[in-house]
C-alpha positions in Angstrom: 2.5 -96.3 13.5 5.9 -94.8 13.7 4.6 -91.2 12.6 3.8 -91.1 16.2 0.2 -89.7 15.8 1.7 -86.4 13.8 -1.0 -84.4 11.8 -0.9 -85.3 8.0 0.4 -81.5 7.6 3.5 -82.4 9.9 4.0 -85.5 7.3 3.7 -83.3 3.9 6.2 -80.7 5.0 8.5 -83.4 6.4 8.6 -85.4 2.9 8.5 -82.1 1.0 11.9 -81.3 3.1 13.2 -84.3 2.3 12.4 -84.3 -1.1 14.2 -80.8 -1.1 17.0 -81.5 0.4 17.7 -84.5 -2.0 17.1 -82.5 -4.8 19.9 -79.7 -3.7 22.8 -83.1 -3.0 21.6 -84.8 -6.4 21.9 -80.9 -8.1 25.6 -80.5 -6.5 25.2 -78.6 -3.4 28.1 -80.7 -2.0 30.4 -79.4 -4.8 29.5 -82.8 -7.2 26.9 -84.5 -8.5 25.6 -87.3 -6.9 22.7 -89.5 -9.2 19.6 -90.4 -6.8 19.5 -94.2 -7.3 19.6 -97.0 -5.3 23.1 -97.6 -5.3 23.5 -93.9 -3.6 20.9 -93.7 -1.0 22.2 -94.5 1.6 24.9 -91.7 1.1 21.9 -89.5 -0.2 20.6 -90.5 3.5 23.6 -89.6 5.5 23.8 -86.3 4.2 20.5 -85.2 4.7 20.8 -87.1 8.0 23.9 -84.8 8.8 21.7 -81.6 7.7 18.5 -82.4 9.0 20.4 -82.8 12.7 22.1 -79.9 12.4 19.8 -77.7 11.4 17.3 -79.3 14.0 19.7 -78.5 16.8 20.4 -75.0 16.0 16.7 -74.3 15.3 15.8 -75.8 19.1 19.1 -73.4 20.3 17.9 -70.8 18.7 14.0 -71.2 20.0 15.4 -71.8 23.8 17.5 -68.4 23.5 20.8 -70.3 24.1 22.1 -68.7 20.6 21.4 -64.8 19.6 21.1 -62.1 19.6 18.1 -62.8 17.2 19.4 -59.8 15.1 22.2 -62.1 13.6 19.9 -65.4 13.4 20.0 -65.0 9.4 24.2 -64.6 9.5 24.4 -67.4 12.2 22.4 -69.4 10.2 24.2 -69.1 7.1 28.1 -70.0 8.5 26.5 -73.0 10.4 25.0 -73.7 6.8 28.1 -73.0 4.8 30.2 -75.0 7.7 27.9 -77.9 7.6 28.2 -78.2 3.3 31.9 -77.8 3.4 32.4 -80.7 5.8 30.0 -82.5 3.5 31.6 -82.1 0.5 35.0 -83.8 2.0 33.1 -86.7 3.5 29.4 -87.8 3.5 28.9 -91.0 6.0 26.7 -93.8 4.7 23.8 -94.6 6.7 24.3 -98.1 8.3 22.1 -100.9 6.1 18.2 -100.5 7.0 18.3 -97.4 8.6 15.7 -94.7 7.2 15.9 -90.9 7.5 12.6 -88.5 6.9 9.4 -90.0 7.7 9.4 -93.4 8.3 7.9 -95.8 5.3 5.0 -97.1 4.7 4.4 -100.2 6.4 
């Protein structure tokens, strides 16, 4: 299937992420509420699309040593963080029609 062959325990914490991350837009971590229904998920998507991305990148940066020292991982993390939700809070991109972010679906 499209989990490419992951471990069920790669699955859980990628929906648990998800699931977190969704929870922190819907609450107002982009400086407004945003409900978590149909009509906003695909702007629920593009946001954690955004995160998820970043966040990714930065963690692969940081594991290749092409960001440190690892002293100032915590305070690196936390300006890309803060960065990432300002920009988000002036403009979250919609996901184009059918496209899915997190684990992929069931079929």
């Amino acid at each position: 299937g499209q989990d490419n062959g992951r471990p069920a325990i790669e699955r859980t914490a990628a929906h648990s992420m998800k699931a977190l991350v969704v929870k922190a837009i819907c609450d107002g971590a982009l400086g407004r509420l945003i409900p978590n229904t149909a009509a906003n998920a695909r702007t629920i998507d593009g946001a954690i699309l955004i995160f998820w991305s970043q966040m990714h990148g930065l963690t692969l940066l940081l594991v290749d040593s092409l960001v440190g020292p690892s002293g100032k991982i915590e305070e690196l993390s936390e300006g890309v963080l803060q960065g990432m939700l300002d920009g988000l809070a002036n403009c979250i991109p919609e996901v184009p029609d059918g496209v899915w972010v997190g684990p992929p679906p069931a079929e």
